[in-house]
FILUMTI-71931 format. One record per residue: x, y, z of N, C-alpha, C in turn. Coordinates in steps of 0.02 Angstrom, whole numbers, padded with zeros to 5 digits, always signed. Example, Ala and Ser with C-alpha at 12.3 -4.5 7.8 and 13.67 -1.06 7.14 Angstrom:
<mises>
+00660-00284+00390+00615-00225+00390+00660-00165+00390/+00642-00112+00354+00684-00053+00357+00645+00002+00394/
</mises>
This chain:
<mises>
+04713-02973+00858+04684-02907+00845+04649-02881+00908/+04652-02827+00920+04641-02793+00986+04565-02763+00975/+04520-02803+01029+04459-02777+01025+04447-02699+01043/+04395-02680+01002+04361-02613+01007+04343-02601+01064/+04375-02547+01089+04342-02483+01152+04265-02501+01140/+04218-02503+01232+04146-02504+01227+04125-02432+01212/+04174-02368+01214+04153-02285+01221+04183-02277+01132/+04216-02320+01092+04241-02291+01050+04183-02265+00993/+04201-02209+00968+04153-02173+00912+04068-02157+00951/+04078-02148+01006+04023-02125+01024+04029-02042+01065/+04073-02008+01053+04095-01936+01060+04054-01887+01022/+04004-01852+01029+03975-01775+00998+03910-01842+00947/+03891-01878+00948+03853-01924+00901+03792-01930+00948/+03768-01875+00953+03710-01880+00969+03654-01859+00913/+03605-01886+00885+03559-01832+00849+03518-01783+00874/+03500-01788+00952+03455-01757+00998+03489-01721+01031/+03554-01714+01060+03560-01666+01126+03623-01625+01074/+03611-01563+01098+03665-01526+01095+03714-01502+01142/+03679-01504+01204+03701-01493+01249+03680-01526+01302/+03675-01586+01334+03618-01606+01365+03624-01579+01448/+03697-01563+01459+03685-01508+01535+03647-01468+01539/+03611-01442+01483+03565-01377+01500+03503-01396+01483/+03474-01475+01487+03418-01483+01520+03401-01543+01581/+03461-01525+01623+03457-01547+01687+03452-01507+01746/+03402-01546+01767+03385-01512+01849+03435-01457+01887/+03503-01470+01870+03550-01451+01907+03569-01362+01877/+03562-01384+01815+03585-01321+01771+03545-01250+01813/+03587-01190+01778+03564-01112+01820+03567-01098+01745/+03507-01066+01716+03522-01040+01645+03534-00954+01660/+03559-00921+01634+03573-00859+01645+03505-00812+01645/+03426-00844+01604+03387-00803+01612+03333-00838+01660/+03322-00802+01723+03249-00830+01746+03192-00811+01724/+03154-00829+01682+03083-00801+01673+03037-00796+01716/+02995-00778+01732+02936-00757+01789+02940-00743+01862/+03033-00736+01860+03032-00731+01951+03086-00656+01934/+03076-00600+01894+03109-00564+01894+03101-00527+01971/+03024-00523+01993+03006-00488+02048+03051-00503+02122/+03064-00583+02102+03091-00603+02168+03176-00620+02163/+03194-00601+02127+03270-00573+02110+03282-00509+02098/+03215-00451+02099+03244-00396+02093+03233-00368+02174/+03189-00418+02209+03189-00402+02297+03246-00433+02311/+03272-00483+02311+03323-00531+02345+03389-00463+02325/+03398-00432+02281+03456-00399+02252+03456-00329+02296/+03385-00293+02304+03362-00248+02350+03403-00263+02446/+03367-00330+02439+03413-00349+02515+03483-00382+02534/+03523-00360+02463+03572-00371+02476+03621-00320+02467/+03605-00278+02415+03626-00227+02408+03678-00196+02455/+03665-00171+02523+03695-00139+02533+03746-00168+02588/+03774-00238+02555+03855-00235+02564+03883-00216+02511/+03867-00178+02465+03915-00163+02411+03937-00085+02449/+03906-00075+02508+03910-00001+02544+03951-00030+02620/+03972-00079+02624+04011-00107+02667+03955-00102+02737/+03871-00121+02710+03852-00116+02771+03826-00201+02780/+03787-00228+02830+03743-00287+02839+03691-00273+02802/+03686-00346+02770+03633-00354+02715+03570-00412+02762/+03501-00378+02731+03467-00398+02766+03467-00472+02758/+03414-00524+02828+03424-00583+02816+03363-00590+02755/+03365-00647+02724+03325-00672+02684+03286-00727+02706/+03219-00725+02691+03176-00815+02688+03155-00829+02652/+03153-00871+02604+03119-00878+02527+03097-00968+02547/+03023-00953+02520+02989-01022+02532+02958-01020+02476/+02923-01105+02461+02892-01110+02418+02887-01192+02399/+02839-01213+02359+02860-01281+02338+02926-01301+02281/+02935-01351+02317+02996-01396+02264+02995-01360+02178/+03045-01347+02144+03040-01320+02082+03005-01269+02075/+03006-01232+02111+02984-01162+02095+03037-01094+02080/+03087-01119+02085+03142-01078+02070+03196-01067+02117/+03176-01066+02184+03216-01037+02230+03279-01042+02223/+03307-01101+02226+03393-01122+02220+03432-01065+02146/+03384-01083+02097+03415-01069+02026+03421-00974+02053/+03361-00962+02060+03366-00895+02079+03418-00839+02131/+03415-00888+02190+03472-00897+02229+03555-00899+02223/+03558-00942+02164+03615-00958+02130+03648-00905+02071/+03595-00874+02057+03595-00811+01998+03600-00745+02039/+03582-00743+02088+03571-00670+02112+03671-00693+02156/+03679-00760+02195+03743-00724+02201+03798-00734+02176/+03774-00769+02119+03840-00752+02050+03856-00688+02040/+03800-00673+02023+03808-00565+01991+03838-00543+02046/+03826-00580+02120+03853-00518+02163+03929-00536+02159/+03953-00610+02176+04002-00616+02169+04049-00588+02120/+04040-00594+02049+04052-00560+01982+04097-00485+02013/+04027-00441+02042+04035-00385+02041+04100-00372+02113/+04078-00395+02157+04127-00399+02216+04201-00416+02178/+04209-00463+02132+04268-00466+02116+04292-00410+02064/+04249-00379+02033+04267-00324+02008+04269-00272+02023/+04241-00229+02092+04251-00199+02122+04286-00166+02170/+04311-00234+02211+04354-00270+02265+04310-00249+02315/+04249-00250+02332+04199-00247+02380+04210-00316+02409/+04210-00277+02487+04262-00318+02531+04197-00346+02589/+04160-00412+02539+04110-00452+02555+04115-00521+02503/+04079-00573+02552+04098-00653+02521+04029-00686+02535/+04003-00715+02479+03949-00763+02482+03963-00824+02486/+03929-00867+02514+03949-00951+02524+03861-00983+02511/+03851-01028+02484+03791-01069+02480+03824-01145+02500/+03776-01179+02554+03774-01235+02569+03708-01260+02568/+03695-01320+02559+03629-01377+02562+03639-01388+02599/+03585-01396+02650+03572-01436+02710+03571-01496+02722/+03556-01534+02677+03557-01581+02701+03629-01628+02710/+03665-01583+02677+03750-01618+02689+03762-01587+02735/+03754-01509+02779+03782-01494+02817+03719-01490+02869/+03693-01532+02886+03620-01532+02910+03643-01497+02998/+03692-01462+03025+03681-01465+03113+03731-01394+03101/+03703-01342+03160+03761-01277+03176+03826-01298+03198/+03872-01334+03188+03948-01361+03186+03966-01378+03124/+03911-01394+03082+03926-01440+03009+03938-01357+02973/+03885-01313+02987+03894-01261+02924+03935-01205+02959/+03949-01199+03024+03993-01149+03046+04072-01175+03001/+04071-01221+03038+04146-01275+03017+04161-01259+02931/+04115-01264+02896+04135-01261+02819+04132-01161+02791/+04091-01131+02841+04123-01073+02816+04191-01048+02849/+04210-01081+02892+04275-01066+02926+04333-01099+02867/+04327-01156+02849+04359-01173+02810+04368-01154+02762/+04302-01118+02719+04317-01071+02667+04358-01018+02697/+04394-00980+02725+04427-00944+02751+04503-00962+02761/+04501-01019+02801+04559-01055+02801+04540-01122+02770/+04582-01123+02699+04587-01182+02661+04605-01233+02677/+04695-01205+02710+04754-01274+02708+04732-01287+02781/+04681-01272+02828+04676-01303+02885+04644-01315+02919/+04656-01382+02964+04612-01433+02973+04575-01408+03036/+04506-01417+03038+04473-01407+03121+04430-01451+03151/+04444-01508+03105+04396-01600+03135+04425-01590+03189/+04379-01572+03242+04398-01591+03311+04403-01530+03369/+04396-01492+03336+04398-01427+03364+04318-01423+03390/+04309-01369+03463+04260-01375+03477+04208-01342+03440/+04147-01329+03445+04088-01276+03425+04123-01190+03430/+04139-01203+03478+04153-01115+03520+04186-01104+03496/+04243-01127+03465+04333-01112+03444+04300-01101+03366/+04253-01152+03331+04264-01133+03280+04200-01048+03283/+04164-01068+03302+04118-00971+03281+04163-00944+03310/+04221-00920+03346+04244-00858+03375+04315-00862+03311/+04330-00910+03278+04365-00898+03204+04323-00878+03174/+04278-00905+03167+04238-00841+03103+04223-00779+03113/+04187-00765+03189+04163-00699+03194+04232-00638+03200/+04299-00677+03227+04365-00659+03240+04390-00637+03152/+04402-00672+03108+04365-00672+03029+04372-00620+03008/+04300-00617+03019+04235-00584+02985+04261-00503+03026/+04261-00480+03073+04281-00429+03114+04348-00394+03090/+04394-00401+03104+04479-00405+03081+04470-00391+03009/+04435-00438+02972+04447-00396+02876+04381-00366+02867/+04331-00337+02918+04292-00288+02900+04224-00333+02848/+04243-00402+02850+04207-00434+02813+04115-00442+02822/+04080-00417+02740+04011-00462+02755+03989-00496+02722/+03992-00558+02760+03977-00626+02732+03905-00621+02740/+03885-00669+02683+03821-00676+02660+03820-00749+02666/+03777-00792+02689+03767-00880+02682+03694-00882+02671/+03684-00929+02626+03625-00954+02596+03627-01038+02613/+03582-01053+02638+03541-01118+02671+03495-01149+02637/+03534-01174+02588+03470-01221+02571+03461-01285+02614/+03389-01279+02595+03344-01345+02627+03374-01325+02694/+03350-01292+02720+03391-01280+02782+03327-01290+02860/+03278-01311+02829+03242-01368+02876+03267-01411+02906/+03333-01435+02839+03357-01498+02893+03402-01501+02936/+03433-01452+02943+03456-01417+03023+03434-01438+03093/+03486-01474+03115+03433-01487+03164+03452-01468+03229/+03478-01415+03222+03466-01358+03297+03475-01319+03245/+03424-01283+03222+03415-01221+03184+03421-01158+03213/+03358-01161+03273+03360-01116+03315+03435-01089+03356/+03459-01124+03368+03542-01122+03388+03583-01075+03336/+03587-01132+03280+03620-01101+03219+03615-01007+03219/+03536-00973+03206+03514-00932+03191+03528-00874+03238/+03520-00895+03314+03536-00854+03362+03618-00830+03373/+03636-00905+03348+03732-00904+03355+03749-00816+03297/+03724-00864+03235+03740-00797+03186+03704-00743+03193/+03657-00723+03220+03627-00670+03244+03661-00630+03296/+03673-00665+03348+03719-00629+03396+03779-00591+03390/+03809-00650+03351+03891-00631+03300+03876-00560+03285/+03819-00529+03261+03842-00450+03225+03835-00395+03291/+03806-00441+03346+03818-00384+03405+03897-00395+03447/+03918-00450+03409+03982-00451+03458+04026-00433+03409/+04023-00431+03376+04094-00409+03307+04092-00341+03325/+04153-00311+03296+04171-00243+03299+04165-00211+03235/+04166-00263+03176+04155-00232+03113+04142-00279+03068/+04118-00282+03014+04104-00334+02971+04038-00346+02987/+04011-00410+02965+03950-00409+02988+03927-00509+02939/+03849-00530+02964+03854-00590+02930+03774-00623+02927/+03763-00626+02871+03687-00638+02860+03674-00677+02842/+03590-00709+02819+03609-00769+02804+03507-00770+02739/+03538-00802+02719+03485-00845+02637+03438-00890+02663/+03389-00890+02691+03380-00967+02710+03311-00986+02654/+03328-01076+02651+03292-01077+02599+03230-01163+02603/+03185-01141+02588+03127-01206+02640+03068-01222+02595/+03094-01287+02575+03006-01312+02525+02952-01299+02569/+02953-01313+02625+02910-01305+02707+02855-01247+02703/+02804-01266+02653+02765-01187+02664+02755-01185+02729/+02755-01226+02767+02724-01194+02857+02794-01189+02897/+02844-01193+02882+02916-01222+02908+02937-01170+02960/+02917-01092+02955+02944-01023+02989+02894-01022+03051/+02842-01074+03055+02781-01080+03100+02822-01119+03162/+02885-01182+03141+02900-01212+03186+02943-01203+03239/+02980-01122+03192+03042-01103+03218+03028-01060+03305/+03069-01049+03334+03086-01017+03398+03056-00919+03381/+03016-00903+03394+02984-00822+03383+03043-00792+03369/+03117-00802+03425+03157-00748+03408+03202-00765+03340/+03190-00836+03341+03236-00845+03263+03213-00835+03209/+03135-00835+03225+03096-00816+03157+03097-00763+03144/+03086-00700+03200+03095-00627+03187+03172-00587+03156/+03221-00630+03164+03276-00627+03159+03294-00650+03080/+03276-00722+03056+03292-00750+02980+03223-00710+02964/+03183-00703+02959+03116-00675+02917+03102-00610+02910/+03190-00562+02902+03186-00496+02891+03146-00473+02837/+03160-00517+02797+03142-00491+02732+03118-00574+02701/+03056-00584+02685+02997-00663+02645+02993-00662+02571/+03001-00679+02547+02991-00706+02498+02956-00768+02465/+02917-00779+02427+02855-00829+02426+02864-00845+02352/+02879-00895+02327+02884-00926+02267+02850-00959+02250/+02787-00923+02213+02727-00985+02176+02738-01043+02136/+02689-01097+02115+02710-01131+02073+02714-01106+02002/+02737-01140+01957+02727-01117+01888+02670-01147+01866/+02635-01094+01811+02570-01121+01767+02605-01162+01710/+02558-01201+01680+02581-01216+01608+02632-01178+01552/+02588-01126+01545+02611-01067+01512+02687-01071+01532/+02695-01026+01587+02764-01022+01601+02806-01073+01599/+02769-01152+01614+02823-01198+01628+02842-01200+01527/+02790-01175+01498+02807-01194+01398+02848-01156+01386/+02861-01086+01412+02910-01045+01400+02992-01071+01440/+02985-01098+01476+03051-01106+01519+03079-01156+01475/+03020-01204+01465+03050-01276+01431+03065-01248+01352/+03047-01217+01314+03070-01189+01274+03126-01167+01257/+03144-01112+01304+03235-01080+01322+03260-01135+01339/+03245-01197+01376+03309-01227+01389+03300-01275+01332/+03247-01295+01297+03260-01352+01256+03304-01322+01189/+03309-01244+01169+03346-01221+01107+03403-01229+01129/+03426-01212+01214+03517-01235+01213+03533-01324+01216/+03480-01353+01228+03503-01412+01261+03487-01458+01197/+03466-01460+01161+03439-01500+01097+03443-01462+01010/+03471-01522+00971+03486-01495+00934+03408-01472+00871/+03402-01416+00816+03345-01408+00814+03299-01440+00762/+03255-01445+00783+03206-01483+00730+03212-01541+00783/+03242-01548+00839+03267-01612+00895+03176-01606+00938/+03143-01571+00932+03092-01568+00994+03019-01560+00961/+02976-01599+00977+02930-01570+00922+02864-01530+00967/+02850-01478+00967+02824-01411+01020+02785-01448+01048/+02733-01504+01055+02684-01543+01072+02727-01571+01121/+02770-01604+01114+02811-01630+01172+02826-01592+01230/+02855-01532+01202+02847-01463+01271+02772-01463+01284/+02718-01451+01249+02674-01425+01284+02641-01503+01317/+02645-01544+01311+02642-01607+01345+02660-01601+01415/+02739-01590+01397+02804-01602+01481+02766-01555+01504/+02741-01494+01511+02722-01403+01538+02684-01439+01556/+02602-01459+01517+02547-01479+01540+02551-01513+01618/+02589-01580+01595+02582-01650+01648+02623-01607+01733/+02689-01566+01705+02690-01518+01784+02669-01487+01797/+02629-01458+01754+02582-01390+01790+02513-01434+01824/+02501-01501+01790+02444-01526+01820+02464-01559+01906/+02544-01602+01899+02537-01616+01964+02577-01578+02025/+02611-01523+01983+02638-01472+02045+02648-01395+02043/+02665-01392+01967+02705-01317+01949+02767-01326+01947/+02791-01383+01946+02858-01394+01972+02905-01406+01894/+02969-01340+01886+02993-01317+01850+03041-01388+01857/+03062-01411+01879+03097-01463+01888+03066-01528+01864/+03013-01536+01869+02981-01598+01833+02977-01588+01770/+02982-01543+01741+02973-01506+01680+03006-01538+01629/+03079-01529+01661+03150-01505+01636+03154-01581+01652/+03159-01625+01693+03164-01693+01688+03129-01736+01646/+03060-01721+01631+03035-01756+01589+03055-01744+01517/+03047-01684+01487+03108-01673+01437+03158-01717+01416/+03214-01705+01473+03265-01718+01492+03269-01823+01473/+03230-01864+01514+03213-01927+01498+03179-01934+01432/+03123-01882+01403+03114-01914+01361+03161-01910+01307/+03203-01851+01304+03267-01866+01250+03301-01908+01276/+03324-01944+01306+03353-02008+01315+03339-02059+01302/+03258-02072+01296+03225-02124+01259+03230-02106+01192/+03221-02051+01177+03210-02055+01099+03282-02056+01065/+03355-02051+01102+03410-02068+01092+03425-02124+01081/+03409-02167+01140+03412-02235+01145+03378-02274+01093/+03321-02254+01067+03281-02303+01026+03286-02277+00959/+03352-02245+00930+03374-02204+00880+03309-02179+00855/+03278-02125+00895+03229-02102+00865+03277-02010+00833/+03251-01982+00778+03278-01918+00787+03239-01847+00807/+03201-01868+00848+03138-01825+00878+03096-01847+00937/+03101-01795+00995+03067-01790+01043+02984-01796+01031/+02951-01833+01022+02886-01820+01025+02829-01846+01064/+02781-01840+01092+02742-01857+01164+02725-01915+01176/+02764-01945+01141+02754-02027+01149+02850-02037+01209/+02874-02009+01178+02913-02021+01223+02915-01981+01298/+02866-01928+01290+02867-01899+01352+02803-01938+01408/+02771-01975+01376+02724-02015+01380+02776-02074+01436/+02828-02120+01392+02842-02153+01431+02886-02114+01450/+02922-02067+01480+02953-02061+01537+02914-02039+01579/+02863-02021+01602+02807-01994+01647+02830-02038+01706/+02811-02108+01720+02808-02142+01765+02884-02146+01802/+02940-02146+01756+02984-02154+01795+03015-02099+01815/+02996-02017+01780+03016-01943+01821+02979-01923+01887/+02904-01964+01889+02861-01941+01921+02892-01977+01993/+02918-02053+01973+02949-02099+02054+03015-02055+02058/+03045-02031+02018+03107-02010+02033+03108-01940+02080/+03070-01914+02068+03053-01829+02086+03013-01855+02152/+02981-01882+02156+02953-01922+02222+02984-01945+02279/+03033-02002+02270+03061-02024+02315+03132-01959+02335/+03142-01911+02285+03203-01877+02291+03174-01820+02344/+03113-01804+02366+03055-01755+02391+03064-01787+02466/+03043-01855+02455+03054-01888+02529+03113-01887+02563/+03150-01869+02517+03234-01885+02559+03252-01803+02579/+03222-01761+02560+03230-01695+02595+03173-01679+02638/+03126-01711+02657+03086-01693+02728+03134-01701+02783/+03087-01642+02794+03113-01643+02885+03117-01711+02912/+03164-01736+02966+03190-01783+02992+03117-01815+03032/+03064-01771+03042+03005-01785+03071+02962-01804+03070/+02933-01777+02982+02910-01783+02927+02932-01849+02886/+02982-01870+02903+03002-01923+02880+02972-01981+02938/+02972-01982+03001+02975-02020+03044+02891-02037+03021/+02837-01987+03004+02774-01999+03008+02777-02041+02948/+02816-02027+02875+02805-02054+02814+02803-02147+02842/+02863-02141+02867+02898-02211+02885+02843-02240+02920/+02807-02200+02954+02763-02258+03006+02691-02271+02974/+02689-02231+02932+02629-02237+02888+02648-02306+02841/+02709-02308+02801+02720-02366+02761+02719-02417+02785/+02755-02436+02874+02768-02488+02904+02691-02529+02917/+02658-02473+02940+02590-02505+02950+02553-02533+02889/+02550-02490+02815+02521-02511+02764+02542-02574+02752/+02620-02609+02763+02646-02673+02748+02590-02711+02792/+02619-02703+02855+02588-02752+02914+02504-02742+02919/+02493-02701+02906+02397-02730+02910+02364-02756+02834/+02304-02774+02840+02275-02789+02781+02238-02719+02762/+02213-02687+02824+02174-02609+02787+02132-02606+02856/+02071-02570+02835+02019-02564+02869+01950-02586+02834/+01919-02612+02908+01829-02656+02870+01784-02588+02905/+01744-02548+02848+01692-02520+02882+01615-02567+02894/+01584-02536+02928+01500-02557+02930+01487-02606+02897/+01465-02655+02872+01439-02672+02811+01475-02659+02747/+01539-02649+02745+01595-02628+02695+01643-02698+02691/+01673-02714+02641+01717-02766+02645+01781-02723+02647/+01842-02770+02651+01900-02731+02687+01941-02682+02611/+01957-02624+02654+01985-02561+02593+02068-02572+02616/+02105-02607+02560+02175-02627+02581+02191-02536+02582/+02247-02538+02620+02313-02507+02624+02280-02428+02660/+02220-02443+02710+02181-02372+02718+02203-02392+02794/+02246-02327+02807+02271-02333+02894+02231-02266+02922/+02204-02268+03011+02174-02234+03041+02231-02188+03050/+02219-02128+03078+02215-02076+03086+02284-02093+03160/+02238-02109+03214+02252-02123+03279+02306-02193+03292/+02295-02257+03236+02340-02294+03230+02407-02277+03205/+02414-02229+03147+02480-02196+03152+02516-02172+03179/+02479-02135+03227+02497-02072+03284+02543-02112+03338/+02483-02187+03349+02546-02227+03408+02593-02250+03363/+02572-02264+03319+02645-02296+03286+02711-02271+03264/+02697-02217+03269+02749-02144+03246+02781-02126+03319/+02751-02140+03391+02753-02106+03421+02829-02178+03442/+02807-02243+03437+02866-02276+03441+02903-02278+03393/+02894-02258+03342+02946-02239+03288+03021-02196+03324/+02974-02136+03348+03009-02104+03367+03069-02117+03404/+03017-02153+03464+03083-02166+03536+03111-02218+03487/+03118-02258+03452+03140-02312+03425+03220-02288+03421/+03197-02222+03360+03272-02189+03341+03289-02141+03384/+03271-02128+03448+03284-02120+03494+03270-02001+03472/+03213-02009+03454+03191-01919+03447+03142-01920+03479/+03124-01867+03505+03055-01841+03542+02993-01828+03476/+02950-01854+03488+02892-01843+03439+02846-01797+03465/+02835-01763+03411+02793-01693+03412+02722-01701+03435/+02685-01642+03447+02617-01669+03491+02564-01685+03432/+02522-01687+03451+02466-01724+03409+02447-01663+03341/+02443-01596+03361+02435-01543+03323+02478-01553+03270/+02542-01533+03283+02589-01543+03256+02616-01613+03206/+02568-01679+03238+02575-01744+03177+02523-01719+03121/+02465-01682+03147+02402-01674+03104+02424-01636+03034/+02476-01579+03088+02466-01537+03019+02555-01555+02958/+02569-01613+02998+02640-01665+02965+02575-01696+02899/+02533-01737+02928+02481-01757+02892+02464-01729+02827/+02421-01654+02845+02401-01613+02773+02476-01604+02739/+02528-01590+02779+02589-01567+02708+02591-01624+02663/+02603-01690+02694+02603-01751+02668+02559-01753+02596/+02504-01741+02612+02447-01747+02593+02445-01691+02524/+02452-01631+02517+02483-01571+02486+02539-01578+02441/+02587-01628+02467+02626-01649+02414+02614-01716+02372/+02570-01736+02381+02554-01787+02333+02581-01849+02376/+02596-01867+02417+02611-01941+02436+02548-01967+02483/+02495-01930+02497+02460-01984+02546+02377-01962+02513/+02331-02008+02538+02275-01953+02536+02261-01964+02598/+02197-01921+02596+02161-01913+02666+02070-01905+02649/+02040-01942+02697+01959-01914+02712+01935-01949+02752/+01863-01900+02770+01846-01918+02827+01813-01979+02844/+01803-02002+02898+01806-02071+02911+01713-02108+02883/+01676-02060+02901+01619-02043+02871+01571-02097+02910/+01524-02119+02854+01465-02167+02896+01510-02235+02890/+01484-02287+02916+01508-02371+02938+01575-02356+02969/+01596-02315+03023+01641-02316+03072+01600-02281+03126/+01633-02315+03188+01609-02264+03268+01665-02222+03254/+01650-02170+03279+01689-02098+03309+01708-02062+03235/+01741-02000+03261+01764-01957+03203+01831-01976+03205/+01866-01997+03141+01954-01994+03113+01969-01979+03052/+02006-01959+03044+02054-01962+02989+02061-02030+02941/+02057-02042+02873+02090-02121+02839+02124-02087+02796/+02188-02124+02823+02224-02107+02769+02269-02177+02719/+02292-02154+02666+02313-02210+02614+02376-02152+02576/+02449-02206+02576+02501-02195+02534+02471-02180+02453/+02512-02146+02433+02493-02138+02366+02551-02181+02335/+02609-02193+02345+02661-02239+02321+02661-02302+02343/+02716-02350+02345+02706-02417+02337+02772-02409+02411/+02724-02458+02478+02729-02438+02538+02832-02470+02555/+02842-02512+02502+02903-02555+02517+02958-02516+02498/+02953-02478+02447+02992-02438+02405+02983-02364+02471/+02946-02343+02478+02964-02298+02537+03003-02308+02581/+02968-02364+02635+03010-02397+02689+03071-02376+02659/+03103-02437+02618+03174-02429+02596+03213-02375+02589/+03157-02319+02574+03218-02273+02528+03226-02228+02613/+03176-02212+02635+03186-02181+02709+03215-02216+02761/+03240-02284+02755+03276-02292+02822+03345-02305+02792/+03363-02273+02735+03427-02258+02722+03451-02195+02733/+03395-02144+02769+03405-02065+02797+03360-02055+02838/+03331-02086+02872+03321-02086+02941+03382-02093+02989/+03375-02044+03035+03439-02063+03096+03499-02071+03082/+03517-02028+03020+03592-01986+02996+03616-01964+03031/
</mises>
């Protein structure tokens, strides 16, 4: 007798999800709540390629889960939609940075959107922008590109000037660009003329309050769960715990998201804050370490040298203080980062520039910081990981020096 399939009779037998794609991180639900303002500007500055002219550039910043991508993703659906119903003779492309992280990686893939069946591994820099801008010119085309995470670029400045220039050398058509940066200070690092150039038009995406995060989690939990599946305490739980440690619409929707999977798993037939309870710890490492793997390549180098040291020392002894494990100086990082650097063979940024690597750190929840105070000589910085220093290491020197 032929043993039973391990998948057999487990098809549509869920009691909890109805849909469970539409309460994942990834999902675009067709309504954004609270960012109508910044999709009815983003639509303002794009507008007028539907008039066959150049659409302004865009910069939209903000912290992690605040909307940008989803919003991003919605504003150029509709345009696309409409371009194809129109035959408005303009093309949007969205790439992540961090897959196409260098100006060859994202020139190269909008060329290829253009030409499908053919190959250009190997072709130089120059050959491929004078196909696109050659392109873009010849069918009157205006392309629109959106950049996410596009910090991690790493000749940005290059990138920006390349496509900037392109609309003074084309004869027609034209080509703009989305750019998109958890980095609240990120437009501070750029080159003046690339900033004046991508920062036509800013955009600033707050976090979400409670409130809003109860309403979002709401709309998505009626498509994504079946009803009587959620019990409202559980939303206002998941809302609460992100609005307390970020605003972040994405932690939201994950914790949700896990705790119907526990309450699946443990044939429960209801979401309730016991299960959002235990998924806390493991959305909160997940959303964490996934945060670290999109810092800047720089930002990463400081994370890394902060963990390496927390392994290798015991801490610091103040005055008359017995020893405070896992508390690294200020100035001991700084050298240690600074051979980090040459290690992987990058130039490390000046001391200003580690400080204020430091507060972002610090802002997003992975480190703390204070002042060095009484029972030490001199004035420093102490700082201490907020995560567990081994589990960092690891996960960053699997994207360090990509």
């Amino acid at each position: 007798m032929p043993s039973k399939n391990l998948f057999e009779g487990l098809e549509n037998k869920s009691s909890i999800f109805k849909n469970r794609e539409k309460i994942t991180p990834h999902y675009t639900p067709k309504k954004l709540p609270f960012r109508e303002k910044q999709i009815n500007e983003m639509v303002q500055s794009l507008k007028a390629v539907l008039n066959s002219q150049k659409a302004d550039n865009v910069f939209l910043y903000g912290k992690t889960g605040s909307g940008k991508t989803a919003c991003t993703k919605h504003v150029l659906a509709q345009l696309d939609e409409y371009i194809a119903k129109k035959s408005v003779n303009a093309k949007t492309a969205y790439l992540n940075c961090r897959n196409y992280n260098s100006k060859y990686k994202v020139l190269s893939n909008a060329v290829h959107s253009f030409y499908p069946d053919k190959d250009f591994i190997g072709y130089s820099g120059s050959f491929i922008y004078e196909k696109l801008t050659d392109y873009c010119s010849k069918k009157n085309l205006n392309l629109i590109i959106a950049l996410d995470e596009i910090d991690k670029v790493k000749d940005l400045d290059e990138l920006i000037y390349a496509l900037t220039r392109a609309n003074d050398e084309m004869a027609s058509g034209s080509i703009s660009v989305i750019g998109i940066s958890n980095m609240l200070t990120f437009k501070e690092r750029l080159d003046p003329r690339t900033r004046s150039s991508l920062c036509e038009k800013e955009l600033v995406f707050p976090p979400y309050n409670a409130q809003e995060l109860k309403k979002i989690l709401t709309n998505r939990a009626k498509e994504a769960f079946h009803e009587g599946a959620v019990e409202e305490s559980a939303i206002n739980l998941a809302s609460a715990i992100a609005a307390q440690e970020s605003g972040d619409a994405r932690t939201a929707v994950m914790l949700l998201l896990r705790a119907g999977e526990i309450a699946e798993r443990e044939k429960k037939k209801k979401v309730t804050d016991k299960e959002v309870e235990k998924a806390r710890k493991s959305v909160e490492e997940e959303i964490v370490f996934e945060m670290i793997c999109t810092l800047p390549e720089q930002q990463q180098l400081v994370l890394y040298s902060i963990a390496q040291l927390t392994i290798q020392k015991k801490g610091i002894r103040r005055l008359g203080h017995s020893i405070e494990k896992g508390v690294l100086l200020s100035g001991e990082i700084f050298d240690e980062y600074k051979k980090i650097a040459s290690h992987y063979k990058k130039n490390p940024v000046s001391a200003r520039w580690f400080q204020q690597y430091i507060n972002e750190l610090e802002m997003y929840g992975l480190l703390s910081t204070t002042a060095s105070g009484k029972g030490m000589r001199g004035n420093t910085r102490l700082i201490k990981l907020a995560f567990e220093p081994k589990e960092i290491k690891t996960t960053l020197e699997k994207h360090i020096g990509e």
